[in-house]
TIRO-2110 file (N, C-alpha, C; in Angstrom, 1 decimal):
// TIRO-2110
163.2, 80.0, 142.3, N, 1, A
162.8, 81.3, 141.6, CA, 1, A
163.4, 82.5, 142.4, C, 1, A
164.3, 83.2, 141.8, N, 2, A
164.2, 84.6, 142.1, CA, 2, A
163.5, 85.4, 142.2, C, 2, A
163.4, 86.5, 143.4, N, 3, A
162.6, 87.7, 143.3, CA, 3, A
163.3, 88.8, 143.0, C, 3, A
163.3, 89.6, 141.8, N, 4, A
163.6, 90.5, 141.9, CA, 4, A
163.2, 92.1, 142.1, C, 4, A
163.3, 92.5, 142.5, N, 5, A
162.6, 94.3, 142.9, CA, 5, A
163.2, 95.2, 141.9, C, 5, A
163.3, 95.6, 140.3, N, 6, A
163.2, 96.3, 139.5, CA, 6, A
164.5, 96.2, 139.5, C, 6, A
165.7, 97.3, 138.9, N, 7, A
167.4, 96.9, 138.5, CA, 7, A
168.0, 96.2, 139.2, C, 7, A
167.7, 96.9, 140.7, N, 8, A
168.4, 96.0, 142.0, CA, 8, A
167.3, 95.4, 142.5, C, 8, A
168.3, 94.6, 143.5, N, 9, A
167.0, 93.2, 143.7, CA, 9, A
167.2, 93.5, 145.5, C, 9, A
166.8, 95.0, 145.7, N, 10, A
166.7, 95.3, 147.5, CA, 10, A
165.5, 95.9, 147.0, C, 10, A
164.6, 95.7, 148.6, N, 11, A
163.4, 96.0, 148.9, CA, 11, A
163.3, 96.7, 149.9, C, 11, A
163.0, 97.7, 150.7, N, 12, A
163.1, 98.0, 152.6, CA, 12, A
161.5, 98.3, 152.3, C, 12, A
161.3, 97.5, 154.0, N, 13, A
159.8, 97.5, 154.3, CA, 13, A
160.3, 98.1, 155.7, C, 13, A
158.9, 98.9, 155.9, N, 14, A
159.1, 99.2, 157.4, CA, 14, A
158.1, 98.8, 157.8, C, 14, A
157.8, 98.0, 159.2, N, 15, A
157.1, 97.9, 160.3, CA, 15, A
157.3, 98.3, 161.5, C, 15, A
155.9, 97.9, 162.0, N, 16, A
155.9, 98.0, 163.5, CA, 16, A
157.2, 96.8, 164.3, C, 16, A
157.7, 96.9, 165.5, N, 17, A
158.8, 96.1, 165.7, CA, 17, A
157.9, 95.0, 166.6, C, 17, A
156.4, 95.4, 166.9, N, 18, A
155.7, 94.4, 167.4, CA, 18, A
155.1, 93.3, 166.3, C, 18, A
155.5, 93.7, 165.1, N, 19, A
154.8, 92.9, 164.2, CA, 19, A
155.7, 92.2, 164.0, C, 19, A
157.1, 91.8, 164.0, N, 20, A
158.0, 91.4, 163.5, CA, 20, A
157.9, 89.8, 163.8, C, 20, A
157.1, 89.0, 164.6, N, 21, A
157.1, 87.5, 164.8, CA, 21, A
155.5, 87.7, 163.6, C, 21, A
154.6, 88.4, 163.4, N, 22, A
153.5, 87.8, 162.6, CA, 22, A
154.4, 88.0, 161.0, C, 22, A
155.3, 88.8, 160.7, N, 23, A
155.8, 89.0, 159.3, CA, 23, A
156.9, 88.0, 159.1, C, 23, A
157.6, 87.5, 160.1, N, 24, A
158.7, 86.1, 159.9, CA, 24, A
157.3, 85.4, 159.3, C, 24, A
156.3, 85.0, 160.2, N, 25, A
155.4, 83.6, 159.6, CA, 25, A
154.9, 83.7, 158.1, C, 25, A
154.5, 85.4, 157.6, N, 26, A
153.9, 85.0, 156.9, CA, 26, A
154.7, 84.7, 155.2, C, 26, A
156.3, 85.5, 155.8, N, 27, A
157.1, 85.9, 154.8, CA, 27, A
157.7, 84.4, 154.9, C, 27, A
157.8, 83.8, 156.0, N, 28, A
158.3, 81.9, 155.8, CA, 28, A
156.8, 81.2, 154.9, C, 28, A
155.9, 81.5, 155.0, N, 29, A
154.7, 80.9, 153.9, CA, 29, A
155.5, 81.4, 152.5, C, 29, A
155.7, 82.2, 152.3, N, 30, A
156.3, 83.1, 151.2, CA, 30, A
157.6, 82.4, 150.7, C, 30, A
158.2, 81.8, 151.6, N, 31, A
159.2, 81.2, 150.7, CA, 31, A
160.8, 82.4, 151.3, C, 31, A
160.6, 83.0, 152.5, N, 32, A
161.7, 83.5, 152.5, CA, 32, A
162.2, 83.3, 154.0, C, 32, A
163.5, 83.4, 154.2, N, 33, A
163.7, 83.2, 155.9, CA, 33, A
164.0, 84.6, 156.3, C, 33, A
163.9, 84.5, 157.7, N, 34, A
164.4, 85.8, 158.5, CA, 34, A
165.9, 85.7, 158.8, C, 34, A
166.3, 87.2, 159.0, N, 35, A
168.0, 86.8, 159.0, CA, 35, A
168.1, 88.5, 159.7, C, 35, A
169.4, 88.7, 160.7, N, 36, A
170.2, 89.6, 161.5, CA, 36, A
171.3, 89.6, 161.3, C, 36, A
172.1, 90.1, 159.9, N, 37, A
173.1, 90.1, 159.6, CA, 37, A
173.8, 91.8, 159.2, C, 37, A
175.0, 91.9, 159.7, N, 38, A
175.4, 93.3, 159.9, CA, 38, A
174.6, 94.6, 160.1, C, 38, A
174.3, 93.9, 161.3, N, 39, A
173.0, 94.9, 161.8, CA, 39, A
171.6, 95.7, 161.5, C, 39, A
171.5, 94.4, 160.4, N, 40, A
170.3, 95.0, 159.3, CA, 40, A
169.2, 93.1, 159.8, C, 40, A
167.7, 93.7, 160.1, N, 41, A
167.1, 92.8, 160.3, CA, 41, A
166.6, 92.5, 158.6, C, 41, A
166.4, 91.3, 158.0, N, 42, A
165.8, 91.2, 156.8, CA, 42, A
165.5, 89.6, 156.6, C, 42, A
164.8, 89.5, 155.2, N, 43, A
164.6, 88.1, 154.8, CA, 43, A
165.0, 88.0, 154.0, C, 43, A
165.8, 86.9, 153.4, N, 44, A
166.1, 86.2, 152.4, CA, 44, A
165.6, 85.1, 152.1, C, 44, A
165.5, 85.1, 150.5, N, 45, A
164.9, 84.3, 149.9, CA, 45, A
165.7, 82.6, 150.3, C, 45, A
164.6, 81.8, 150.6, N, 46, A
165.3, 80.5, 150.4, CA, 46, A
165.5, 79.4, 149.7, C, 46, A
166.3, 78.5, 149.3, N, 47, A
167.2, 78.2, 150.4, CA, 47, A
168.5, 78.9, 150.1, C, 47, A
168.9, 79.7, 149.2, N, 48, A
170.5, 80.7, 149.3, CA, 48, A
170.2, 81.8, 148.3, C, 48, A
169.2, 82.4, 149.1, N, 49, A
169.1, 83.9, 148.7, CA, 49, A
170.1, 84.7, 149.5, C, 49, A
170.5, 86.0, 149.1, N, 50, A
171.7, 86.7, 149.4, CA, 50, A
171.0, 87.7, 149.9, C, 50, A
171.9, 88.2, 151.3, N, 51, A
171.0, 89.5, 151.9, CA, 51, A
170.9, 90.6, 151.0, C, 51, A
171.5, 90.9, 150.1, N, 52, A
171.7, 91.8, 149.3, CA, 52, A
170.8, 91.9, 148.2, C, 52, A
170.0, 90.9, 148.1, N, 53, A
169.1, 90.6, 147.3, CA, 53, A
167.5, 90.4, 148.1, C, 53, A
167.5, 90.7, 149.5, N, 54, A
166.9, 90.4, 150.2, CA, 54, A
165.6, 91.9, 150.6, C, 54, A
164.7, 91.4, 151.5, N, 55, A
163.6, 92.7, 151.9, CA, 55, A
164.4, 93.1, 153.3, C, 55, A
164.7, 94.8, 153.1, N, 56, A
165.7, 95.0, 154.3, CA, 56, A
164.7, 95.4, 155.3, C, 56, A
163.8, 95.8, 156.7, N, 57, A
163.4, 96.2, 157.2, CA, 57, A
163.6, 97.2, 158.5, C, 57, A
163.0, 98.0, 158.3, N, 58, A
162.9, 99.1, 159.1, CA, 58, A
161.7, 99.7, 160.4, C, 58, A
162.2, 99.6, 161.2, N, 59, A
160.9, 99.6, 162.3, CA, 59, A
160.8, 101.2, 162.2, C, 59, A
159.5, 101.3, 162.0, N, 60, A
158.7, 102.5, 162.3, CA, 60, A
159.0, 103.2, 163.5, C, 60, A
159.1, 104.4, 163.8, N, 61, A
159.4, 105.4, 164.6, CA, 61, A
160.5, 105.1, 165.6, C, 61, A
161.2, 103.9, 165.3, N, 62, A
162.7, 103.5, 165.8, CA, 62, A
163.6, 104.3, 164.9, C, 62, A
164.7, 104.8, 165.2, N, 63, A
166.2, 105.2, 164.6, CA, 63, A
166.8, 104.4, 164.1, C, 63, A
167.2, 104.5, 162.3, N, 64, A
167.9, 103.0, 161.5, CA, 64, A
169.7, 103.0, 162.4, C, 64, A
169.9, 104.6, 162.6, N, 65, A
171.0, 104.6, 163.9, CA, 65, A
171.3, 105.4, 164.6, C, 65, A
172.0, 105.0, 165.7, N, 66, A
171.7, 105.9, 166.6, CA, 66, A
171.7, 107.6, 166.4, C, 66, A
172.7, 107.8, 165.5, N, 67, A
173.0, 108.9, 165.1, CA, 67, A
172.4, 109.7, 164.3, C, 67, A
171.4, 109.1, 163.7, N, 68, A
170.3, 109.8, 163.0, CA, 68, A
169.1, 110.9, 164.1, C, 68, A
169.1, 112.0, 163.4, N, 69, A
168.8, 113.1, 163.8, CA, 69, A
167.1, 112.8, 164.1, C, 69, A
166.5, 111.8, 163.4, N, 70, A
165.1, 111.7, 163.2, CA, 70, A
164.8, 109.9, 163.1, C, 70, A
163.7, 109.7, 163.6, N, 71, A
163.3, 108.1, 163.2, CA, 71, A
162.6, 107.7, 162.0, C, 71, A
162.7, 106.6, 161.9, N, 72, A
161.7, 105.9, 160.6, CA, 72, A
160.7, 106.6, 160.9, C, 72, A
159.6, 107.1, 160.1, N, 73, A
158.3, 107.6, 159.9, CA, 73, A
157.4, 106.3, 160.6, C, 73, A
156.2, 106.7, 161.2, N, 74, A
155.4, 106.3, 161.5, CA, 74, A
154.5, 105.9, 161.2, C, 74, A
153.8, 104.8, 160.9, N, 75, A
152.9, 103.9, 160.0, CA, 75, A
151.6, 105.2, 159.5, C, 75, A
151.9, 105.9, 160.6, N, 76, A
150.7, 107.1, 160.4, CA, 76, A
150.8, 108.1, 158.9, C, 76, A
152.1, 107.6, 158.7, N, 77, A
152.6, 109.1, 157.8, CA, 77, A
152.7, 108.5, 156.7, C, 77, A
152.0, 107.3, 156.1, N, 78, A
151.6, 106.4, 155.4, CA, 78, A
150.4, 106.8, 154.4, C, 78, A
150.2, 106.4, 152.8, N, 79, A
149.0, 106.5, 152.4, CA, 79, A
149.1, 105.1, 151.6, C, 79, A
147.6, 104.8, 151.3, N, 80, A
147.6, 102.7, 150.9, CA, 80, A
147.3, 103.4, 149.4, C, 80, A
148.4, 102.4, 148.9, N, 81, A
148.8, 102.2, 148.1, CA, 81, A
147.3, 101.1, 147.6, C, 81, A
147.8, 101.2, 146.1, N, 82, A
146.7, 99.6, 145.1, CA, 82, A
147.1, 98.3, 145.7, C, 82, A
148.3, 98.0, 146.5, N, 83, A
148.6, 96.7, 147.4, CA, 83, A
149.3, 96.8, 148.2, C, 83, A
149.7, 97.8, 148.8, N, 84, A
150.5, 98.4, 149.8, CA, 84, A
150.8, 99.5, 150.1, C, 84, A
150.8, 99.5, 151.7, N, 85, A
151.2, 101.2, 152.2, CA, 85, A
152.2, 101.4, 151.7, C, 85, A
152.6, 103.2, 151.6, N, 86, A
153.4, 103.9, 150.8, CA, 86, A
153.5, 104.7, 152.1, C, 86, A
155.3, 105.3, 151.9, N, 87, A
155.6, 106.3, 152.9, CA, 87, A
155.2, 107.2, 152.3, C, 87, A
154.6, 108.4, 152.9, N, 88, A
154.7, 110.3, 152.3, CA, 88, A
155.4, 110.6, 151.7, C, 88, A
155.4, 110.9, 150.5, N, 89, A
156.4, 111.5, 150.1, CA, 89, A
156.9, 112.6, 151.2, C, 89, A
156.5, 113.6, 151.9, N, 90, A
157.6, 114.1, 153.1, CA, 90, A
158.2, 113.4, 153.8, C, 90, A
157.8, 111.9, 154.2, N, 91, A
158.4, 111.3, 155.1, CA, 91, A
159.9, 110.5, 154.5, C, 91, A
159.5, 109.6, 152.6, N, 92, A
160.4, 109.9, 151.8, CA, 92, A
161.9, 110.4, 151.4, C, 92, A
161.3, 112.0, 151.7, N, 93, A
162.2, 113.1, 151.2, CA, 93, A
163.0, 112.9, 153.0, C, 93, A
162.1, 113.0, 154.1, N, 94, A
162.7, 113.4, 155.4, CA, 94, A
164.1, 111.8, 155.3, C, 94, A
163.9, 111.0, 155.1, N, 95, A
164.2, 109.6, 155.5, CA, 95, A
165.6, 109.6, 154.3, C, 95, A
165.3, 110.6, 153.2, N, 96, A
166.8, 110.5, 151.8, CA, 96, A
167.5, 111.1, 152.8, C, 96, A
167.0, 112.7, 153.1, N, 97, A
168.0, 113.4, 153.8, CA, 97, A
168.8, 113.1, 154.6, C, 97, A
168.6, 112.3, 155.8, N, 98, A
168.9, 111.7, 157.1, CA, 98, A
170.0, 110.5, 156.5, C, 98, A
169.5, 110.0, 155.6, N, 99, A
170.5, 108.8, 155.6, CA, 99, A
171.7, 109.3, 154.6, C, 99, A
171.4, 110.4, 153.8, N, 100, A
172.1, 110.5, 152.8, CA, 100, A
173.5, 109.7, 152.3, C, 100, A
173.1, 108.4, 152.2, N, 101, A
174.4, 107.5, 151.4, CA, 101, A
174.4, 108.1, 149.9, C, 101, A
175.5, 107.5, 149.3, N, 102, A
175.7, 107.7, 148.0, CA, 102, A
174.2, 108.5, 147.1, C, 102, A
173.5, 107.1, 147.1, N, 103, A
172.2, 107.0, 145.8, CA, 103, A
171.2, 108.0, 146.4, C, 103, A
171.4, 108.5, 147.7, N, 104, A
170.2, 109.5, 148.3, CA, 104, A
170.2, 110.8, 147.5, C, 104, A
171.1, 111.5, 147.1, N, 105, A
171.1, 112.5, 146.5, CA, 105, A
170.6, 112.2, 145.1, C, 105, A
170.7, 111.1, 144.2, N, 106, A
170.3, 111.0, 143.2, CA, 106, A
168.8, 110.4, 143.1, C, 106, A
168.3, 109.7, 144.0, N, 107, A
167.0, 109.9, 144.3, CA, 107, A
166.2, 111.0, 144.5, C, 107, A
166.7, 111.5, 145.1, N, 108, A
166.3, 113.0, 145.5, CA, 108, A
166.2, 114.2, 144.0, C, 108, A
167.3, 114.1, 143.1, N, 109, A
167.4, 114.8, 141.8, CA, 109, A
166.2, 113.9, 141.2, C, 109, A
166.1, 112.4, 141.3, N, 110, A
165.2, 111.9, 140.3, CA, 110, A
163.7, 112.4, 140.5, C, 110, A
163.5, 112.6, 142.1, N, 111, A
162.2, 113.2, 142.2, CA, 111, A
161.9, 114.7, 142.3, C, 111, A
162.6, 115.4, 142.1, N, 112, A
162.8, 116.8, 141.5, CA, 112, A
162.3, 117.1, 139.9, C, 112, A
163.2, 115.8, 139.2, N, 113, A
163.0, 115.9, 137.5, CA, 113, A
161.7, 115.5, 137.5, C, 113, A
161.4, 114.6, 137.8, N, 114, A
160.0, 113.9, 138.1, CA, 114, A
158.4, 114.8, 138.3, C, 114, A
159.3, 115.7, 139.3, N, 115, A
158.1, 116.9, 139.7, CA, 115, A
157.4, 116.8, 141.0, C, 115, A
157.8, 115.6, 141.6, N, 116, A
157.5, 114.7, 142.6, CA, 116, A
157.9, 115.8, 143.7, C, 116, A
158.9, 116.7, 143.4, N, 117, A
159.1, 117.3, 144.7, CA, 117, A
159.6, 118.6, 144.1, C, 117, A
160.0, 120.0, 144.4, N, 118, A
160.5, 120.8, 144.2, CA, 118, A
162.1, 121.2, 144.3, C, 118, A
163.0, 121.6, 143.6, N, 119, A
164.4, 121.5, 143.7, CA, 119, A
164.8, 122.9, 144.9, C, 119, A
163.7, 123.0, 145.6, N, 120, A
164.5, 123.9, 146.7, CA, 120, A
164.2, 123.0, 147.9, C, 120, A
END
């Protein structure tokens, strides 16, 4: 069975980087394996799930690279969600800016239209 995460089938979670042996266990109960491939820690589904299809992970208040001006937000800057923590929306908006690949800017316009954030 496939998992998929809404059009595209990528997910990013961020944790703590000390949690990272209790979330391999519970995500192998789950049915997915751990994997370190092009420098992106994640799980793929098994047994030939595709990283690209996979939960990408991001450690909390670590840099995704070095060159980023700011780190992943802090579990702190977090509100619980109906089944999971949720980043701030400021921490959100701070984390589009920073990375700004392609889809960041249009994320960014979708949560503008949305109302979710202001277009200044």
């Amino acid at each position: 069975m496939r998992v998929r995460f809404g059009t595209l089938a990528t997910l990013t979670s961020s944790i703590m980087r000390d949690e990272l042996d209790r979330a391999k266990t519970a995500m192998d109960a789950a049915g997915f394996e751990y994997a370190f491939t092009y420098g992106a820690h994640l799980f793929k589904e098994r047994p030939d799930g595709k990283p690209s299809e996979g939960v990408q992970l991001l450690f909390a208040g670590e840099k995704v690279k070095e060159t980023d001006t700011v780190p992943v937000p802090e579990m702190s800057e977090s509100d619980r969600g109906a089944a999971f923590q949720v980043i701030s929306r400021d921490a959100r908006v701070r984390m589009k800016l920073v990375a700004f690949r392609l889809k960041d800017p249009v994320h960014l316009q979708d949560m503008a239209r949305l109302g979710l954030i202001d277009a200044t």
